[in-house]
C-alpha positions in Angstrom: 34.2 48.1 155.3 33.2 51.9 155.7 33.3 51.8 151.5 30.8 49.5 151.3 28.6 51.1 153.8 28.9 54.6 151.9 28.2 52.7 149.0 25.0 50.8 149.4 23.9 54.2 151.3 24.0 56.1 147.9 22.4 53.5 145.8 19.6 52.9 148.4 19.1 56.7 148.1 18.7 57.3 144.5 15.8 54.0 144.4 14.3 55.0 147.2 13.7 58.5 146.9 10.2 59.0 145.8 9.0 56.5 148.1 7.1 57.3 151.7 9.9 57.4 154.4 9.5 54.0 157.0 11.2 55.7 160.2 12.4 52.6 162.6 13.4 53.5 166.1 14.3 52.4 169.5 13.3 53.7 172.6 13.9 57.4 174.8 17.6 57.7 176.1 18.7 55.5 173.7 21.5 52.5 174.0 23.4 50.9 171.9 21.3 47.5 171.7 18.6 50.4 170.5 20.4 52.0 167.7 21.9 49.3 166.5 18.9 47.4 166.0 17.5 50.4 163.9 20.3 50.9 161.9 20.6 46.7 160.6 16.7 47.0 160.3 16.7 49.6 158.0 19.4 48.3 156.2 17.3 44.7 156.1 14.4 46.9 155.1 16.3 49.0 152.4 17.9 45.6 150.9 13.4 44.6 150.6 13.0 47.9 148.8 11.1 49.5 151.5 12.7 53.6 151.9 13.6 53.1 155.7 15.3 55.4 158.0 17.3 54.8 161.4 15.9 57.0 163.7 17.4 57.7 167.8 14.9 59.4 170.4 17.6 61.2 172.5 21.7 61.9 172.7 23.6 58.6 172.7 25.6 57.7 175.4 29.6 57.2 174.5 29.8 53.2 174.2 27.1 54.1 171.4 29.0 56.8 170.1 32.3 54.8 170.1 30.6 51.8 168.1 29.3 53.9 165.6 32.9 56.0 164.9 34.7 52.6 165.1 32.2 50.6 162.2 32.0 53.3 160.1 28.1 54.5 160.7 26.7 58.1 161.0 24.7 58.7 164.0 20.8 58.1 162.8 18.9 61.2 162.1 16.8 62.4 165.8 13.0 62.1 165.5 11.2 64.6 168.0 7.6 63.5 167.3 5.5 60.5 165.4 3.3 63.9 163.8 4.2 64.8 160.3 5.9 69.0 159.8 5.2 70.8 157.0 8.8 70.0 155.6 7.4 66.4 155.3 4.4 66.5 153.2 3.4 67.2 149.8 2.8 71.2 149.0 2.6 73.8 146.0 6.1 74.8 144.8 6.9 78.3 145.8 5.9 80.1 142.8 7.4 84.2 143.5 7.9 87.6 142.2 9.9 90.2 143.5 8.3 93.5 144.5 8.6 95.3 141.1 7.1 92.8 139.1 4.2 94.8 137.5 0.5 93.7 137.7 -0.2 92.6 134.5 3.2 90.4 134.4 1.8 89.0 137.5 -1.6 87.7 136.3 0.7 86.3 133.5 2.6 83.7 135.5 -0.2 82.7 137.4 -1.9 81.9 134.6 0.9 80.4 133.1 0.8 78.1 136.3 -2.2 77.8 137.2 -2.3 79.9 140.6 -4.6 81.7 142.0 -2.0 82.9 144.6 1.6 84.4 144.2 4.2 84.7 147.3 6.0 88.3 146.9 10.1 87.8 147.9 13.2 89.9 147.8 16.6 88.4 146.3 17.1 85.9 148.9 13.5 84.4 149.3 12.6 86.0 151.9 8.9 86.3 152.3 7.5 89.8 152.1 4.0 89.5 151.0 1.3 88.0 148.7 -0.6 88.5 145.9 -3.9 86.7 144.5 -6.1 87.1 141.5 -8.5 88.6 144.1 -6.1 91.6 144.3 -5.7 91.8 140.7 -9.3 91.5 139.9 -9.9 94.9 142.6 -7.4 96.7 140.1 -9.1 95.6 137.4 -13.3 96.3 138.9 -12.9 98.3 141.7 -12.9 102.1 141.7 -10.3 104.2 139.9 -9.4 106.0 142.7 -7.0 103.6 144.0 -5.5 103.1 140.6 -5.1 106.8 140.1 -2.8 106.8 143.4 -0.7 104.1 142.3 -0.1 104.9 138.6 0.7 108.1 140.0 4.2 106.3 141.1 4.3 104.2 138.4 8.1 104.2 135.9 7.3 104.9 132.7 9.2 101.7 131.8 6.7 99.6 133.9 4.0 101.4 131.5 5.9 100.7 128.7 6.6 96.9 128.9 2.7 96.4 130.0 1.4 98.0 127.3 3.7 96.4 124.9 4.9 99.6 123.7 8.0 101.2 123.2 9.8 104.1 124.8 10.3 107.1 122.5 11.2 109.5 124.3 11.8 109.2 128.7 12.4 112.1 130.9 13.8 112.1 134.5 11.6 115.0 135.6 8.2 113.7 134.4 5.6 114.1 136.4 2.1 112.4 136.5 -0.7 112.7 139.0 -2.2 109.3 138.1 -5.2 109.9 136.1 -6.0 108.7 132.2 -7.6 110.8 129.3 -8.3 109.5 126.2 -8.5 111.7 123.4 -10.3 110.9 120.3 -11.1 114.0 119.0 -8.3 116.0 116.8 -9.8 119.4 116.7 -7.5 121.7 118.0 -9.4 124.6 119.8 -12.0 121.6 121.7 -8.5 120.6 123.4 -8.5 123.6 125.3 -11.5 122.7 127.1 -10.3 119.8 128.4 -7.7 119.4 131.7 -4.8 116.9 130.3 -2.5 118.7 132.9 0.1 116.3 134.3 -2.5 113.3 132.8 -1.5 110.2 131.3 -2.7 110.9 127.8 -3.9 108.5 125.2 -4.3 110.2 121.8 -4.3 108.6 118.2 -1.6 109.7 115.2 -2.2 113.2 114.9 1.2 114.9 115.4 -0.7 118.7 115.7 -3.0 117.5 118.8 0.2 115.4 120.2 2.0 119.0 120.0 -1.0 121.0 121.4 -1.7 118.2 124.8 1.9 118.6 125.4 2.0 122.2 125.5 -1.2 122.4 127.7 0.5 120.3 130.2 0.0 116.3 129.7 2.1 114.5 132.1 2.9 111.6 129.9 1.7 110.6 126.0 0.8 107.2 124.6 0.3 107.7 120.9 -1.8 104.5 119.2 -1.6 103.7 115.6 1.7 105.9 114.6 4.6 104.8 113.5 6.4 108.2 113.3 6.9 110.9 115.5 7.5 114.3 114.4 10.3 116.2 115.5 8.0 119.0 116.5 6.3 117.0 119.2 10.1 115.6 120.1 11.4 118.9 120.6 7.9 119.9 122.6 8.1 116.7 125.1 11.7 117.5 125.7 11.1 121.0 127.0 7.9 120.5 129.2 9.7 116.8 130.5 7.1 114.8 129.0 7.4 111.1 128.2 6.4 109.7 124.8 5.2 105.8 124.3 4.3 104.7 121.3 1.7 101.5 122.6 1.6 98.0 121.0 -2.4 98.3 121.0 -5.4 99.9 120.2 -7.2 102.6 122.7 -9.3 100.7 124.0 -6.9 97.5 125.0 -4.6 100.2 125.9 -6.4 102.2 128.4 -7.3 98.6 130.0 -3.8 97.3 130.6 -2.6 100.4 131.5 -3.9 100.3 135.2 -2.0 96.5 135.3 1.0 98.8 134.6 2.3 99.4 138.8 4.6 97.2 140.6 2.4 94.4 142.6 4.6 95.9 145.7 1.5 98.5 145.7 -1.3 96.2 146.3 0.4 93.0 147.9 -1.2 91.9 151.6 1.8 92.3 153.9 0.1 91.2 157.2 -0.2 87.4 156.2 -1.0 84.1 157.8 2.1 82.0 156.8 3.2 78.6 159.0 7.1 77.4 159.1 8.1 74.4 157.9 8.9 72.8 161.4 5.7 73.1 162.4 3.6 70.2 162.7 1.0 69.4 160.3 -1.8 68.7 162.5 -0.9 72.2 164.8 -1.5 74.5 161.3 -4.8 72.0 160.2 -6.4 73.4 164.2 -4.5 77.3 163.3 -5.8 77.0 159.7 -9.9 76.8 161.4 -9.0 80.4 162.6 -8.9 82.0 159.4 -10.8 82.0 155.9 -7.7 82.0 153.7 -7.8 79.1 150.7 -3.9 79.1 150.5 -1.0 80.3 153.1 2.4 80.3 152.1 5.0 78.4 154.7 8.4 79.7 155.3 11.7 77.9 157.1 13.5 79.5 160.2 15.0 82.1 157.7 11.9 83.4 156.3 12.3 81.7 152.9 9.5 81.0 151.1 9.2 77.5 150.5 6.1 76.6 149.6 1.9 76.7 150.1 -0.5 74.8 151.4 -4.1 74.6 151.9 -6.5 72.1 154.0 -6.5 70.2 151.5 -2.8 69.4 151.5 -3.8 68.7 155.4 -6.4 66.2 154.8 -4.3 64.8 152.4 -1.1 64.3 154.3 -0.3 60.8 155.4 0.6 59.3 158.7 4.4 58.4 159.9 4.9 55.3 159.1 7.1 54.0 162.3 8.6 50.4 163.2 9.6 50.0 166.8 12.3 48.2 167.8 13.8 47.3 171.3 10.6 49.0 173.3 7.1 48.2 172.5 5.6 50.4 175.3 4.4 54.1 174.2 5.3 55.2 177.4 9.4 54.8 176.1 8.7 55.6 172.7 8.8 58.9 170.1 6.3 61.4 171.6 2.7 61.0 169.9 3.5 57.6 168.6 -0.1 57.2 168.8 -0.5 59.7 165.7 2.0 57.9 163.9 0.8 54.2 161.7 3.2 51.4 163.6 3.9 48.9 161.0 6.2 46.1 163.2 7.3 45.7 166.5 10.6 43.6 166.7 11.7 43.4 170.6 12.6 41.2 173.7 10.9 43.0 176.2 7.6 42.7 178.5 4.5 43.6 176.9 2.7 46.3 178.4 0.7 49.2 177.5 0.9 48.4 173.6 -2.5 48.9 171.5 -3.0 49.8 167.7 -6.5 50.8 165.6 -4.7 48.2 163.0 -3.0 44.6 162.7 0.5 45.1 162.8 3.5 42.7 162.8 4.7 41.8 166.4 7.9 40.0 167.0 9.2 39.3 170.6 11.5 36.6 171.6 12.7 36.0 175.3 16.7 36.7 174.1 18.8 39.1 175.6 18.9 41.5 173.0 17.3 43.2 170.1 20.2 42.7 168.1 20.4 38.9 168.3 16.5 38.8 166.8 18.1 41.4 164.1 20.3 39.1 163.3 18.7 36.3 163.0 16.0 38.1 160.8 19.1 38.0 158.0 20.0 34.2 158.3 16.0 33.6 157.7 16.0 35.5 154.5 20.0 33.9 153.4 20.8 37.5 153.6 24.9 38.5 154.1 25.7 40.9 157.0 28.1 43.1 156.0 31.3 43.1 158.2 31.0 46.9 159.9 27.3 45.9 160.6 28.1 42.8 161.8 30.6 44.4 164.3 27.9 47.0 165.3 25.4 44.1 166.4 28.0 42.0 168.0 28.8 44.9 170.2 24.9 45.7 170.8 24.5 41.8 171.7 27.5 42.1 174.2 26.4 45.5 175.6 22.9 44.4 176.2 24.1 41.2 177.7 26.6 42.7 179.7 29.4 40.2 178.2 26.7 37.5 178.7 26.8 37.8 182.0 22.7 39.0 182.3 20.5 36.3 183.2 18.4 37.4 180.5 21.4 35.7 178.2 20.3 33.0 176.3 22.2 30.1 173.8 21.0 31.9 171.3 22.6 35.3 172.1 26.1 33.4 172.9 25.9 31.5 169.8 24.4 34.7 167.4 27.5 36.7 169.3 29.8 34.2 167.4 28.1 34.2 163.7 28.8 38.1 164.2 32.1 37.7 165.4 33.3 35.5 162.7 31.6 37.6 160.0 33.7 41.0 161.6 36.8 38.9 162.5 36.3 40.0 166.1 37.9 38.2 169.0 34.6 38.4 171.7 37.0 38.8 174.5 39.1 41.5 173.3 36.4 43.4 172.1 34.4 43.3 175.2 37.2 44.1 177.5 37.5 47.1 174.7 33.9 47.8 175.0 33.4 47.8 178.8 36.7 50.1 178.8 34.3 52.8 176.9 31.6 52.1 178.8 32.6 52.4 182.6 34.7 55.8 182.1 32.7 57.9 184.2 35.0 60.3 185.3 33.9 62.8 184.2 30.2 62.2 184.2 27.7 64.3 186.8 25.5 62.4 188.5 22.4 64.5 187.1 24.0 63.3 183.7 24.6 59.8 185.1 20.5 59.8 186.0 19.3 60.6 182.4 22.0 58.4 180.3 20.4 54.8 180.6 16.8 56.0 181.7 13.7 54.2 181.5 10.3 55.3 183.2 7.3 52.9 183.9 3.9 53.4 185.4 2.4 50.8 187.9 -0.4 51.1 189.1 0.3 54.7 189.5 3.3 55.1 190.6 5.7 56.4 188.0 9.5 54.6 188.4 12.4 55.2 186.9 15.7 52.9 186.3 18.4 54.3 185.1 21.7 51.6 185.2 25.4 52.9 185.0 28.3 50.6 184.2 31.4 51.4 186.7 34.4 49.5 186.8 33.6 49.3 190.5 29.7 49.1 192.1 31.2 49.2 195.5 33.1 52.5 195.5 30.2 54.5 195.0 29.0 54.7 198.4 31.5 57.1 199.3 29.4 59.5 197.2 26.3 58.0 198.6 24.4 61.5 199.9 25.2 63.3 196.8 23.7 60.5 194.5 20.3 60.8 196.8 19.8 63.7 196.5 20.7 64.5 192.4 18.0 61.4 192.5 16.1 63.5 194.7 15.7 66.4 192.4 15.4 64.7 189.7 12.3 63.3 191.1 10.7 66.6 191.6 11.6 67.7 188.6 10.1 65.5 186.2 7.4 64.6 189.3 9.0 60.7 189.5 7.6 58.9 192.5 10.6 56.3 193.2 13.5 57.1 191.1 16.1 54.4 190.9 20.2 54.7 189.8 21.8 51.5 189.9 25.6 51.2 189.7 26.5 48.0 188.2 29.7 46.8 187.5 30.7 43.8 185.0 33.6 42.7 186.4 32.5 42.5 190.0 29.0 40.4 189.1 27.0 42.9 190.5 25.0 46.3 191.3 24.7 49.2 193.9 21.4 50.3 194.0 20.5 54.2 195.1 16.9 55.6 194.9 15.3 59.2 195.2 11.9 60.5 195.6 8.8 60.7 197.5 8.7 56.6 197.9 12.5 55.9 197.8 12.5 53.4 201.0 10.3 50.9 198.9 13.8 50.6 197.0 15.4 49.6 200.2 12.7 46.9 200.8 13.5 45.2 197.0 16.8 45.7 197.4 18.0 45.0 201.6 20.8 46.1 202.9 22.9 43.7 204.7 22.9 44.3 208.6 24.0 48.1 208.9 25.6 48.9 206.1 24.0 51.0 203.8 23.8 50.5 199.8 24.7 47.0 200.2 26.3 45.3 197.3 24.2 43.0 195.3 25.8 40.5 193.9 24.9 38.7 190.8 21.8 41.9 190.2 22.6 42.6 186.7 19.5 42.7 184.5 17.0 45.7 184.3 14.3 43.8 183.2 14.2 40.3 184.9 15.9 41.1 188.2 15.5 45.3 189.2 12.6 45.8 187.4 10.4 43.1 188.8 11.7 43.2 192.4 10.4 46.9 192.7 7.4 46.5 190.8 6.3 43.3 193.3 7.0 45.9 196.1 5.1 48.6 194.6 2.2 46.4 193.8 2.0 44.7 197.4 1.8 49.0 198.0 -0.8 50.1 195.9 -2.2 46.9 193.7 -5.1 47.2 196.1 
């Protein structure tokens, strides 16, 4: 079964790859009705040719985990927020240099590439500065002075390549201060007049005035139109340390690419403006008003260049595409779902708080679970479940109904719970006792962690409740641990400013719950939920269902509280 999984993942990815991501995903603190559901939607969607992607909101809990491991499926990929990052929208490949790329082979490749802009990196793409044609164009227009200084550190090899020349003669010792003569004249004694000392100097093929600039001192010469140098001038260059380059132009086109001859590490802007690729795309569009750049370069949590963007890669730069499953209020789903484009809705929940700017496709049913709509979403389209997923429903159907014990169970969950047991060759019993086993270990388990495992919060009429529902093998043996569960419910409900927090206990095989509350307004539990006589935490037999029996119950107390 896990083969055929792998499988169709790999084919799925290679045909779906250059088309926009669809991300489907259940609610905050996920469960395994939750997961489940987004994992056989996205498979249903992938088999329609639609690129879609299980998400989960939050850590699963272990029955999640431990129906995942035993059918074979990875845990879906964790979605933070419903706004695009940087990593997830189209941007200018990370065109580079390294520091010692000269000038002039700089202009080069951006011409080559089109760019305006080039990203300055050491070996391992790290990001150490930029480049742009308005740097090159200041080397080219500006004032010599700055060209003097950097030519002054300028390898004669960086001259050479630039100037398409080739090296006669190199000398360790050279010195030049950065400044350019050209010579044109070849009468001796007017050379005298002029200060060549520790120059670059161009001069034409006239060996006697190559002899005489070296002798009064040139720093470096770059003889045009000569094919031979004389041993003379040879022997001179190699006593006074003076380089020799014979140039692959004339003067004039020689004297001009000379000053493109440094290494861009001289002029590239070091203090930049660059974004990381986590960052989300509508944080850099407000960061991007602050400056006047037209491109900045985006790095990952190394410092690797990894590409450029500019506003118009912003503006350009589509929403999420999300479908919800299991949850349709925004209140329980990815943060900023509101930013995101919800294509489909597919749950069995109330509808609440749920609005879109555009039509979208809204399935809910009055079933128990997610997964039973899932499946029956296949059987509509004569579509095969494969056995592993098949397995994975079944055991979100029987988590979600509690073993069909939830009055939210319906004939249709009971009788979809056998289609997927036949198809996985699943006894229902067995595997629910095997299930259940998973799901009411809690040994282990804090009651802080116990709190934040199942949770779901709700606003009514402003009062903000939260349910969170345990399964225990037994509801009733809790309240020996009574005072410590109030008050972990207790700071939990400071903490994340809860008004009634709620942890109900509930346990399958006794037919019902243990309800414990927290907060500023935790006696309104106690009036949903009475206590029988004087005993405290009563049990409450057959209170099972989050969403037809606890949910309701408080919110008919809170509203006879605060519905005005």
């Amino acid at each position: 079964m896990t083969v055929i999984k792998r499988c169709i993942y790999k084919g799925e990815e290679k045909t779906m790859k250059k088309k926009d991501p669809v991300y489907i995903t259940g609610h905050r603190h996920p469960d395994s009705d939750s997961i489940a559901s987004s994992i056989a939607y996205a498979f249903f969607k992938r088999s329609m040719g639609v690129h879609a992607v299980p998400c989960r909101l939050g850590a699963l809990n272990d029955e999640t985990r431990y129906l995942l491991s035993r059918f074979g499926f990875p845990e879906p990929v964790l979605l933070q927020d419903a706004r695009m990052k940087l990593s997830e929208i189209a941007m200018d490949a990370p065109v580079s240099i390294t520091p010692d790329t000269t000038i002039y082979e700089t202009l080069q490749i951006m011409q080559k590439d089109n760019h305006a802009y080039c990203g300055v990196v050491d070996e391992e793409q790290h990001l150490l500065g930029m480049v742009t044609k308005s740097d090159l164009a200041v080397v080219g227009l500006d004032d010599t002075a700055m060209s003097i200084d950097i030519l002054a550190h300028t390898p004669a090899e960086n001259i050479r390549k630039t100037i398409n020349g080739t090296m006669v003669y190199d000398d360790e010792q050279a010195y030049i201060n950065g400044k350019v003569s050209i010579i044109a004249m070849t009468e001796l004694e007017r050379l005298k007049n002029y200060d060549v000392k520790d120059r670059i100097v161009i001069v034409g093929a006239n060996a006697k005035a190559q002899l005489k600039l070296i002798q009064l001192g040139a720093g470096m010469l770059i003889i045009v139109w000569d094919e031979q140098i004389h041993e003379p001038v040879l022997q001179a260059a190699r006593e006074h340390h003076c380089p020799i380059i014979r140039s692959g132009h004339g003067s004039m086109n020689t004297s001009r690419y000379l000053y493109f001859a440094p290494s861009v590490e001289k002029i590239m802007k070091k203090k930049l403006v660059a974004f990381r690729s986590n960052e989300l795309t509508e944080d850099v569009g407000n960061k991007m008003l602050r400056s006047r750049y037209r491109v900045y370069p985006v790095i990952d949590q190394e410092d690797r260049l990894v590409g450029y963007i500019s506003r118009y890669h912003i503006m350009d730069s589509k929403k999420r595409k999300l479908i919800l499953v299991d949850h349709n209020e925004f209140s329980q789903s990815v943060n900023a779902v509101d930013k995101g484009k919800v294509l489909e809705v597919i749950d069995h929940h109330r509808i609440n708080d749920f609005s879109t700017s555009q039509p979208v496709s809204f399935r809910n049913e009055i079933v128990g679970s997610t997964a039973t709509i899932i499946a029956t979403i296949f059987r509509e389209n004569q579509m095969l479940i494969p056995a592993n997923l098949a397995g994975l429903l079944l055991g979100a159907v029987l988590s979600d109904t509690m073993n069909f014990h939830s009055p939210t169970t319906t004939e249709r969950d009971k009788s979809t719970a056998n289609i997927l047991a036949a198809i996985a060759d699943l006894d229902i019993e067995e595997f629910a006792e095997e299930l259940f086993t998973i799901t009411s270990n809690q040994e282990k388990v804090s009651f802080a962690d116990m709190i934040n495992q199942d949770l779901k919060i709700y606003d009514i009429h402003t009062c903000k409740l939260s349910i969170s529902q345990v399964i225990v093998p037994s509801a009733s043996e809790t309240r020996s641990d009574a005072r410590e569960i109030t008050a972990a419910l207790d700071r939990f409900s400071q903490k994340k400013q809860i008004d009634l927090a709620v942890l109900v206990f509930t346990s399958i095989l006794e037919n019902g719950s243990v309800v414990y509350a927290g907060g500023d307004r935790s006696s309104w539990a106690a009036e949903a939920f009475p206590d029988s006589g004087k005993e405290e935490h009563t049990f409450q037999e057959n209170l099972l269902s989050r969403k037809q029996q606890i949910l309701p119950a408080l919110a008919s107390v809170i509203g006879d509280y605060m519905g005005g």
